[in-house]
C-alpha positions as CSV (number, residue, x, y, z in Angstrom):
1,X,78.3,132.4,87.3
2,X,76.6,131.4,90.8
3,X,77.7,128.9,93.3
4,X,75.2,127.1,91.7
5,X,77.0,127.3,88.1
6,X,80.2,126.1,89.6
7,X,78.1,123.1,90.5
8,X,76.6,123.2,87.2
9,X,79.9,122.8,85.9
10,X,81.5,120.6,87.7
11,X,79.3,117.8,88.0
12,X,80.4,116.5,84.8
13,X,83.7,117.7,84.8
14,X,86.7,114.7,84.7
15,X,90.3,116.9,85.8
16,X,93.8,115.8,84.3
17,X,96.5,116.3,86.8
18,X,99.6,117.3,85.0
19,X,103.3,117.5,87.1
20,X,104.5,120.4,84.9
21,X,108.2,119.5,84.8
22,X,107.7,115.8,83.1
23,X,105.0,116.6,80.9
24,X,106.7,117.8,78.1
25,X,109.8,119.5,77.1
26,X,109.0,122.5,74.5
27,X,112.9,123.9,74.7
28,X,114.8,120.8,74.6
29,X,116.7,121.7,78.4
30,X,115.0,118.6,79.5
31,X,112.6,119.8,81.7
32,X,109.1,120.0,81.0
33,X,107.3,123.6,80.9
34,X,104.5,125.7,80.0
35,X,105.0,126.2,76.3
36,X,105.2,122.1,76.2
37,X,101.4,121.8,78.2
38,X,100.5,124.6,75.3
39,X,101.6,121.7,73.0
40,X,99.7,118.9,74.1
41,X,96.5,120.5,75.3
42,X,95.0,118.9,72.2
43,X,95.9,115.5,73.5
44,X,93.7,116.5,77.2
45,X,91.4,117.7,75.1
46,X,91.3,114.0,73.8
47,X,90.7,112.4,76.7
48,X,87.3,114.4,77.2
49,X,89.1,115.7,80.2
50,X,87.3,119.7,81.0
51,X,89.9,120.3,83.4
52,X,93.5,120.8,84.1
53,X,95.1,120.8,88.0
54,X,98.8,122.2,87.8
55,X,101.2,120.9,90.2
56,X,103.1,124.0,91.2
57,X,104.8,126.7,88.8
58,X,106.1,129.2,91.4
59,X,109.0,130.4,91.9
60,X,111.1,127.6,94.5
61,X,114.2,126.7,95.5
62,X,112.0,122.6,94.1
63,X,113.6,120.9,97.4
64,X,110.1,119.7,97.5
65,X,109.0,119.4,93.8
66,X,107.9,123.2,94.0
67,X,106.1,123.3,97.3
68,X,108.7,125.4,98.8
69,X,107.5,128.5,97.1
70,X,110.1,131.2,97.3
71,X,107.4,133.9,95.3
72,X,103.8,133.2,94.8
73,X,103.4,136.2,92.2
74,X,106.6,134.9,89.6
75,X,106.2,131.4,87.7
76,X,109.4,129.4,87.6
77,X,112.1,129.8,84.9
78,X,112.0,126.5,84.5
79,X,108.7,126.6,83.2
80,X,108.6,130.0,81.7
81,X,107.1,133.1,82.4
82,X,104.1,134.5,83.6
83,X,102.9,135.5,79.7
84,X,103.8,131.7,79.1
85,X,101.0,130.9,81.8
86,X,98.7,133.6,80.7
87,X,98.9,132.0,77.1
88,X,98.1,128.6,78.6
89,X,95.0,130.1,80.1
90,X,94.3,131.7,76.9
91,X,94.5,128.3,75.2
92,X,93.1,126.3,77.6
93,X,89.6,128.4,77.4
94,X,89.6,127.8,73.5
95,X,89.3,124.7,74.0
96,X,86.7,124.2,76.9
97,X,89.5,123.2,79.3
98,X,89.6,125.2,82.8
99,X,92.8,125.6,84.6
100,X,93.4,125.0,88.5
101,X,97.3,126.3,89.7
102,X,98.7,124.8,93.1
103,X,98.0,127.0,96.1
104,X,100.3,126.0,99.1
105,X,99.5,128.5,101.8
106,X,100.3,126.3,104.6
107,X,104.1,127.2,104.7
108,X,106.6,128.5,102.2
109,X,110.6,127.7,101.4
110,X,113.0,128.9,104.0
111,X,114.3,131.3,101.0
112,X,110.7,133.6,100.8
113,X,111.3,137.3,101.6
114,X,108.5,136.9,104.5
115,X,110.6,134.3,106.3
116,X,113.6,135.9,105.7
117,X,112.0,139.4,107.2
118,X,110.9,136.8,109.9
119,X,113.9,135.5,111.1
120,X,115.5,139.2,112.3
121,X,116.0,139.7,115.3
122,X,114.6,142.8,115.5
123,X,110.9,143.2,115.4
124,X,109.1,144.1,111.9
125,X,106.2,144.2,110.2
126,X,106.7,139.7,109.0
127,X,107.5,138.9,112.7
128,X,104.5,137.0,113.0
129,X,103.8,135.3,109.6
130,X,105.5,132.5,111.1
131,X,105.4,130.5,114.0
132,X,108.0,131.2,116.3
133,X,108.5,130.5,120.0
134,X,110.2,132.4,122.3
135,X,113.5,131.0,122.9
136,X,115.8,128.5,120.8
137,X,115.6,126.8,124.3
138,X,111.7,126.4,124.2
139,X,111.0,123.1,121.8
140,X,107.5,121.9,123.0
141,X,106.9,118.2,122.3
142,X,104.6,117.6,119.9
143,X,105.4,120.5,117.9
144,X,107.8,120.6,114.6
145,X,110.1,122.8,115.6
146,X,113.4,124.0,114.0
147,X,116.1,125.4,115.9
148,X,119.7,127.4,115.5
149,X,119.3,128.4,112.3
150,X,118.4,132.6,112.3
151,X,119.7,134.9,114.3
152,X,116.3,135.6,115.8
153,X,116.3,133.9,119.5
154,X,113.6,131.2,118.5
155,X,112.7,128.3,116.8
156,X,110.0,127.9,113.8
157,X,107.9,125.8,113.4
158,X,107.3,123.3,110.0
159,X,104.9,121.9,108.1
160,X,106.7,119.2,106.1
161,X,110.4,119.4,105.6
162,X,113.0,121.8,107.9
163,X,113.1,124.3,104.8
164,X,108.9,124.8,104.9
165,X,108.4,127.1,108.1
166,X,104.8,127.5,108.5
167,X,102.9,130.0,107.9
168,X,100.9,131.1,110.9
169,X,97.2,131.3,111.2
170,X,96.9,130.4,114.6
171,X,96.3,127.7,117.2
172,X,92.7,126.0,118.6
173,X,93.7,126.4,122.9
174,X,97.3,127.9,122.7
175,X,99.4,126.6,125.7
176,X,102.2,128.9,125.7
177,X,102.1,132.6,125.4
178,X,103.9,132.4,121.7
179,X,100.9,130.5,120.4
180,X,98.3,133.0,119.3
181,X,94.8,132.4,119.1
182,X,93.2,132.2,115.6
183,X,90.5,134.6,116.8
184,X,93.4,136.9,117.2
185,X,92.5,139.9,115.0
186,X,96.3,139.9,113.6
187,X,95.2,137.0,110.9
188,X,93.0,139.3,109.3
189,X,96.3,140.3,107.7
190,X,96.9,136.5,107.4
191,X,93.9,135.7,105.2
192,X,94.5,139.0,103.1
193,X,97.5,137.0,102.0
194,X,95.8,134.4,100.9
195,X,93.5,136.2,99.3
196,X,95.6,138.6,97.4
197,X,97.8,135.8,95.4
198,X,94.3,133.6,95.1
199,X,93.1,137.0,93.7
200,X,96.4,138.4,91.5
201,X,96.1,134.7,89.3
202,X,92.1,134.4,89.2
203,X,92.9,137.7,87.7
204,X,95.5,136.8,85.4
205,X,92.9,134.1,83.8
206,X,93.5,131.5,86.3
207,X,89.7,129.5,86.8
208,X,90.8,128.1,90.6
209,X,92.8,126.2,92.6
210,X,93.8,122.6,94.3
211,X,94.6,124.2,97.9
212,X,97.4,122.1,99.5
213,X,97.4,120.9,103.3
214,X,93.9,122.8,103.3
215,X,93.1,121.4,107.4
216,X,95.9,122.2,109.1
217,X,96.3,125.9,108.3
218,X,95.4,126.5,112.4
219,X,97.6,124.4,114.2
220,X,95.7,121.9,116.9
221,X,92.5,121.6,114.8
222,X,91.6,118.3,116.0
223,X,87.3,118.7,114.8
224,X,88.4,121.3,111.5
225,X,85.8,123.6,112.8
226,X,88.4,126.4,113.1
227,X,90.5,125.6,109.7
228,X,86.8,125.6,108.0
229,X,86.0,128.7,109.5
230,X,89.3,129.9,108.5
231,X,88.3,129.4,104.5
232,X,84.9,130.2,104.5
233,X,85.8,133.8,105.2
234,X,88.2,133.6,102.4
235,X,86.5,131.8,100.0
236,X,83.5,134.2,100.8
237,X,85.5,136.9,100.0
238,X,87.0,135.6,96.7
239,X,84.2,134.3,95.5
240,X,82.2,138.1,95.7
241,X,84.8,139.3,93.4
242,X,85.2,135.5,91.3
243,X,82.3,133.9,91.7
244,X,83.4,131.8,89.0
245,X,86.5,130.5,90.9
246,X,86.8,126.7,91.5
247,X,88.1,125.5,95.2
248,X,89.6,122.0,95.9
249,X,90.8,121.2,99.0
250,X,93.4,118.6,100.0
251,X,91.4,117.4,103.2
252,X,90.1,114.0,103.0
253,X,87.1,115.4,105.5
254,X,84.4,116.7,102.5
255,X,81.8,117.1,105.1
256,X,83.8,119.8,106.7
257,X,85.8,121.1,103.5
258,X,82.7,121.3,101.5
259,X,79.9,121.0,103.9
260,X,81.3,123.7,105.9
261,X,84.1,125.4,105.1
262,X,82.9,126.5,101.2
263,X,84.8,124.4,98.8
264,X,83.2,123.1,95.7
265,X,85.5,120.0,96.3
266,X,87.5,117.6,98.3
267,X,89.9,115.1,97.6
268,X,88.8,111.9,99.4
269,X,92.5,110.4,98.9
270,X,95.1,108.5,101.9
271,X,94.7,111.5,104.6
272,X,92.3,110.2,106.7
273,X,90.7,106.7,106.9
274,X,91.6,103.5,104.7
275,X,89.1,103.9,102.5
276,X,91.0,104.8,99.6
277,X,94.0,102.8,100.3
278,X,91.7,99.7,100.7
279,X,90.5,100.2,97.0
280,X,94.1,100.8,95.2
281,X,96.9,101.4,97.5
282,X,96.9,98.8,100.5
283,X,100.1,96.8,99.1
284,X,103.0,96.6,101.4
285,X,105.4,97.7,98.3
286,X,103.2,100.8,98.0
287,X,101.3,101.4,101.5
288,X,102.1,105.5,101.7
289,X,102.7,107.3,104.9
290,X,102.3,104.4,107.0
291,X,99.1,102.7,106.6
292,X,98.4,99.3,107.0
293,X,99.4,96.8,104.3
294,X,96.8,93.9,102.3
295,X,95.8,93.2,99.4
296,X,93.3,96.0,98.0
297,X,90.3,95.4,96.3
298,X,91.2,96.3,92.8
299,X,94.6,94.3,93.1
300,X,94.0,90.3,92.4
301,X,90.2,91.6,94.1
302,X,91.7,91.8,97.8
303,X,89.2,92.8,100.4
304,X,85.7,94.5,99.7
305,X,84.7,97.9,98.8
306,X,83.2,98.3,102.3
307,X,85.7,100.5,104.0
308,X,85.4,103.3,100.9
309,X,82.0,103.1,101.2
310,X,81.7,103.6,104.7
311,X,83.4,106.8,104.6
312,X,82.4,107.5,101.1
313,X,78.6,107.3,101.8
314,X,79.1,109.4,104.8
315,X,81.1,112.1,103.5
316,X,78.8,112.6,100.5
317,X,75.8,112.8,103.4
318,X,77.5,115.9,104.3
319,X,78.2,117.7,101.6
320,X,74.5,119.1,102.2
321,X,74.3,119.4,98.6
322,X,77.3,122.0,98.6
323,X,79.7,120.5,96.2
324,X,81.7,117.6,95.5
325,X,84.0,114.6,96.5
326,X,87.0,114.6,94.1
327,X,88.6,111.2,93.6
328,X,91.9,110.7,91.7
329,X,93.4,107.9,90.1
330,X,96.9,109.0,91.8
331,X,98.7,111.6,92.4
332,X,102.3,113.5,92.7
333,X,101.9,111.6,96.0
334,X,101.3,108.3,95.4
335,X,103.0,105.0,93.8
336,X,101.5,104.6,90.1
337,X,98.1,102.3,89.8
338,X,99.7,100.5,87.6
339,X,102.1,98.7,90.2
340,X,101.3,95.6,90.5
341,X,97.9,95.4,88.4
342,X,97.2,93.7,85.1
343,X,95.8,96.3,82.5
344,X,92.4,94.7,82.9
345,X,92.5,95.4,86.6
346,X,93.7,98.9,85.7
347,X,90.4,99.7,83.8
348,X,88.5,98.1,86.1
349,X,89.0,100.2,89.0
350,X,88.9,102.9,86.4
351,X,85.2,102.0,85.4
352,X,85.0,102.2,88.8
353,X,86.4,105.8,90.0
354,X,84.1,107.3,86.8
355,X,81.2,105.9,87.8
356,X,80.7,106.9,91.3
357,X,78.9,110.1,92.0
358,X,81.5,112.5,92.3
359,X,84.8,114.6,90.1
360,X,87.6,112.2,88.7
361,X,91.2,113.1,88.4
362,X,93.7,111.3,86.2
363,X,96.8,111.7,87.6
364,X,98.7,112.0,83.8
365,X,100.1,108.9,82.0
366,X,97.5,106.3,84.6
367,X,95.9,106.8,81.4
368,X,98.5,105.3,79.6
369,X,99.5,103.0,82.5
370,X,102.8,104.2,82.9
371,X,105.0,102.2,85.3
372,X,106.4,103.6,88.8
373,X,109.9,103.6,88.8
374,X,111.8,102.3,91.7
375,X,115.1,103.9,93.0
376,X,115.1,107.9,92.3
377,X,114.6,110.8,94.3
378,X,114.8,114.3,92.5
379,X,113.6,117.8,93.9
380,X,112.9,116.4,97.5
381,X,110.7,113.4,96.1
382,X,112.1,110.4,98.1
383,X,109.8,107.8,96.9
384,X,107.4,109.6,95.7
385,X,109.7,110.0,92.8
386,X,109.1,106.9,90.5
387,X,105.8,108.7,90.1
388,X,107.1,111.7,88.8
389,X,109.2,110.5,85.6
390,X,108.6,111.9,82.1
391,X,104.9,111.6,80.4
392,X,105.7,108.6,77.4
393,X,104.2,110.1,74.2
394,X,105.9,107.7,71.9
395,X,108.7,105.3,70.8
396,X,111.7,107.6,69.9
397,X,114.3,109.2,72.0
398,X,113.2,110.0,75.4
399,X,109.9,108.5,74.6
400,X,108.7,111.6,72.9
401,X,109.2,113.7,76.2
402,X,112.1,116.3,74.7
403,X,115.2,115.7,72.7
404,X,118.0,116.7,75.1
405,X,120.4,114.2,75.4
406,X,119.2,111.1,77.9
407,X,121.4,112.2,80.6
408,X,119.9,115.8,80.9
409,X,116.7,114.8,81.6
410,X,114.8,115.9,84.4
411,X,114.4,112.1,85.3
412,X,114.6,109.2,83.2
413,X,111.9,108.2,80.8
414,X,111.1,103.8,81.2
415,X,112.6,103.1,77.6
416,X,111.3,100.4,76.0
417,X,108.0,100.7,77.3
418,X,105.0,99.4,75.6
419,X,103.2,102.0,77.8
420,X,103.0,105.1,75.4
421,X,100.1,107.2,74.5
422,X,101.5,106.1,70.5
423,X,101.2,102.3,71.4
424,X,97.6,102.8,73.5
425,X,96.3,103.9,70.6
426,X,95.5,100.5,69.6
427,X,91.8,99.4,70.6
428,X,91.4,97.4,73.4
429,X,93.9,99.6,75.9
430,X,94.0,101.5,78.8
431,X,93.7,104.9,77.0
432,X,90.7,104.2,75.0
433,X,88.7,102.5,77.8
434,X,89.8,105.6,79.6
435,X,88.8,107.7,76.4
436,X,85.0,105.8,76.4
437,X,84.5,105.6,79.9
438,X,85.4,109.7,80.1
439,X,82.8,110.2,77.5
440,X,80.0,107.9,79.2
441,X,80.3,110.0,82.1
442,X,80.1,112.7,80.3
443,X,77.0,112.1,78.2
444,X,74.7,110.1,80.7
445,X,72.8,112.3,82.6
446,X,72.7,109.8,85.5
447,X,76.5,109.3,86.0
448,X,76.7,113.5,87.1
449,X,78.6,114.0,90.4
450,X,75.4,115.3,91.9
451,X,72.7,111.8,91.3
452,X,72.9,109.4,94.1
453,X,74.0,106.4,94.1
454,X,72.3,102.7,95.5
455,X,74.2,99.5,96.9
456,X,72.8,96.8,95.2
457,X,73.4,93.5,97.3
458,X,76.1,93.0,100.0
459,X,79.7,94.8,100.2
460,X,80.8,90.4,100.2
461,X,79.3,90.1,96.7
462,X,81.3,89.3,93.2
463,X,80.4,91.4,91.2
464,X,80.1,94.4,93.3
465,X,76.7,96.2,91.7
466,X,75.3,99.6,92.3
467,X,73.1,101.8,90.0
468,X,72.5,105.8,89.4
469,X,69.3,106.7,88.5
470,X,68.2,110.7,87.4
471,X,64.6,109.2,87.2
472,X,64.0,108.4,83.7
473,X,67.1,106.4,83.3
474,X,69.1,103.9,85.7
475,X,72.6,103.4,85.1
476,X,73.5,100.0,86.9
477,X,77.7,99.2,87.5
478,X,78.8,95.7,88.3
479,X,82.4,95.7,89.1
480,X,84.8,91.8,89.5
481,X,88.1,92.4,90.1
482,X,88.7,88.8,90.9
483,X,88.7,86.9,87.6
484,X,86.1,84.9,85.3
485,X,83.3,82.4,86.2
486,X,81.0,85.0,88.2
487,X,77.5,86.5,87.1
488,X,75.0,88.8,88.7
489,X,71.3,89.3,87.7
490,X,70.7,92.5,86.0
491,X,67.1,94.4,85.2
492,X,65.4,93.1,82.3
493,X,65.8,95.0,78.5
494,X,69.3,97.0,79.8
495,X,71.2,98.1,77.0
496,X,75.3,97.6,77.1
497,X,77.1,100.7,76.9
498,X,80.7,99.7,78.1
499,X,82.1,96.4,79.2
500,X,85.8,94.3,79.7
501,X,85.4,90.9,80.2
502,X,81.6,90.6,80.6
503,X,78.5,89.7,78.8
504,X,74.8,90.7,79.4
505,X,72.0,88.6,78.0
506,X,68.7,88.0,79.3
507,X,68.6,89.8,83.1
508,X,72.1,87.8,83.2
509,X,75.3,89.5,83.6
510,X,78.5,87.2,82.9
511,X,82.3,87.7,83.4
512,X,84.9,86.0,81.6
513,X,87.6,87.5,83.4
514,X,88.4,90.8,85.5
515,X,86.7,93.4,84.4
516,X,83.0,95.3,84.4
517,X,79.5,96.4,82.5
518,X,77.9,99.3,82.4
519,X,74.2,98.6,81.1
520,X,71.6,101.5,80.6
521,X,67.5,101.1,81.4
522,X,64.5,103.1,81.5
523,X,63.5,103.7,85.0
């Protein structure tokens, strides 16, 4: 398959995000694993989801929920083995599902062979995987650095936490003779390791990968001309051996990711901009990383969809017709959708997200509308952990997740929750809008990630209205997040395909309460 099959592929593609360790528990340890996905690929298969992102299965020391990979060629005990994960592939493919692993080549854990080679004092052939300066006296400001803890006269340099040294690809205008160039020919030894363990899985039946902290691979890449140099020569190289292989970046810049760097995808999440936050995640109880605090537009209808679109519309400009934005629900990252949001205003935002033209990701259980819960931290999660808790099948022990006693779960399930895929069954729920707005998608030509889409009215108006049109038929969206007692004029002769809380009759479209229509036409 071509670049252009990828595309083909993709464009009506909807991706399931699954933490692996609180999906489901296949050995009753309480901990989720492999053989457990095996399980309930059925259940994704349900959904109409085509596509699977796994949330790291290396081996790691987990003080950061598995991105502090210790060996990128083993899978974790915890999970399995690597047959375990061939088998998953193997199933997967039955049943028309693709598989994308968790590629964190930005840094590794502290505990890696490479660092450990690293950190000698002697020279060797892993001296310069890392980024090391000079002296345990020489801490630059500006730079996370960590210091006193090798024997090596130097201090390395992090990407997140102390126990993630970074990896080192280079730097955009080194300062100090310990920062190399990334035009340095040493990091063609660099990129041949990230090619090698992209290569060794893609071989092993793996169809791609979500690439973590994808722009800041080369340190003091303030454009992302250098990091999107950087993986265009290995995506170039992968893809001559895989052309099949599927690329998403964490990057929040698709113009450069996409547009120039040669992924089929980026994630257009909280790393640059407001955009996204001012749609779902502008709370002050669930602002991440910092950002600025209101009430977002798909909470009580805060705000207007303006910022997204602003950097929405001119991401997709340039793309260049490359690939795709990629637009989750949540994530591993991020505080539920659900807090703080009515059910209605749940599906709402998810009418929404599968409308627009580019790749969804549920982030597993949104579909459900699990609850965050407050107070834990696990495997380096902080507060990120309430997001992580066990996937609620039903109403037994443990919600359904594993039957090890409560108090060796991974983390606890929310028992007593109404908020189980056996009790969303029922028509009329989060799971089965999800279910029927999945398979809208999926079966309108017009809704593909590649058709364009057209602002109808002003960013101000309630309902919010745009239409996609493939040139015989027009797919028009009106979105009110803000309650009953609002209309909008339609087209003429639309036919209803989905709605919550609205009405269409005579060119009229009518809300009742928070919700939206989808309506079909003849161009």
């Amino acid at each position: 398959m071509s670049a252009n099959g990828r595309k083909e592929w993709l464009k009506n593609t909807v991706f399931y995000e699954i933490y692996p360790t609180s999906f489901f528990d296949s050995d009753d340890d309480g901990v989720g694993d492999i053989r457990g996905i095996i399980q309930k690929l059925d259940y994704v298969k349900s959904l109409g989801c085509n596509g699977i992102w796994l949330n790291p299965i290396f081996l790691s020391e987990f003080r950061d929920g598995g991105y502090d990979v210790v060996d990128y060629y083993k899978v974790d005990p915890r999970f399995g083995d690597g047959a375990d994960l061939e088998r998953l592939f193997a199933e997967a493919h039955k049943r028309g599902i693709k598989i994308l692993l968790d590629l964190v080549m930005g840094h590794t854990s502290d505990k890696c062979r490479w660092f450990t080679e690293s950190s000698k004092s002697g020279r060797n052939e892993y001296s310069d995987y890392y980024i090391w300066s000079d002296s345990v006296w020489d801490n630059p400001e500006g730079c996370r650095m960590i210091n006193g803890m090798s024997e090596r006269d130097g201090n390395y340099m992090v990407n997140f936490f102390a126990m993630q040294p970074a990896l080192n690809f280079g730097f955009v205008n080194p300062t100090v003779p310990w920062q190399k160039p990334y035009t340095d020919p040493f990091f063609e030894k660099m990129r041949g390791l990230v090619i090698d363990v992209i290569e060794f899985w893609l071989g092993k039946g793996a169809d791609g990968f979500r690439v973590d902290m994808a722009g800041v691979m080369i340190k003091n890449d303030t454009t992302g001309e250098a990091n999107a140099r950087l993986w265009k020569q290995i995506l170039d190289k992968v893809h001559a051996r895989y052309p099949n292989a599927v690329f998403v970046s964490e990057w929040s810049r698709p113009e450069t990711a996409v547009g120039k760097g040669g992924y089929d995808m980026d994630f257009l999440i909280h790393v640059h901009g407001e955009g996204y936050i001012s749609l779902l995640r502008a709370e002050r109880e669930v602002r991440p990383f910092g950002h600025d605090y209101y009430e977002s537009y798909f909470r009580r209808g805060g705000g207007t969809p303006e910022s997204f679109f602003k950097e929405f519309l001119t991401a997709h400009a340039g793309l260049n017709g490359k690939g795709f934005i990629a637009i989750p629900t949540g994530n591993h990252d991020l505080s539920r959708i659900s807090v703080g949001r009515t059910d209605e205003e749940i599906i709402t935002a998810f009418a929404f997200l599968f409308t627009l033209p580019s790749v969804p990701f549920v982030y597993y259980g949104d579909e459900i509308g699990m609850r965050f819960i407050n107070g834990l931290n696990k495997d380096g999660g902080y507060n990120r952990t309430g997001s992580r808790t066990p996937m609620q099948w039903d109403g037994s022990a443990n919600n359904g997740f594993s039957n090890a006693p409560a108090d060796k779960l991974y983390l606890p399930t929310d028992v007593g929750s109404e908020y189980t895929v056996e009790r969303q069954e029922r028509g009329g729920s989060i799971l089965n809008y999800t279910r029927e707005l999945i398979a809208l998608r999926k079966t309108e030509p017009a809704l593909a990630a590649d058709i364009p889409i057209t602002l109808v009215g002003e960013y101000s108006d309630n309902p919010f209205v745009y239409t996609r049109s493939d040139g015989q038929t027009r797919i028009t969206v009106a979105v009110n997040p803000k309650g009953g007692g609002v209309s909008a004029a339609a087209d003429g002769g639309c036919e209803v395909l989905s709605a919550l809380n609205a009405s269409y009759e005579g060119g009229r479209i009518r809300f009742s309460g928070a919700g939206y229509i989808i309506l079909r036409s003849r161009v």
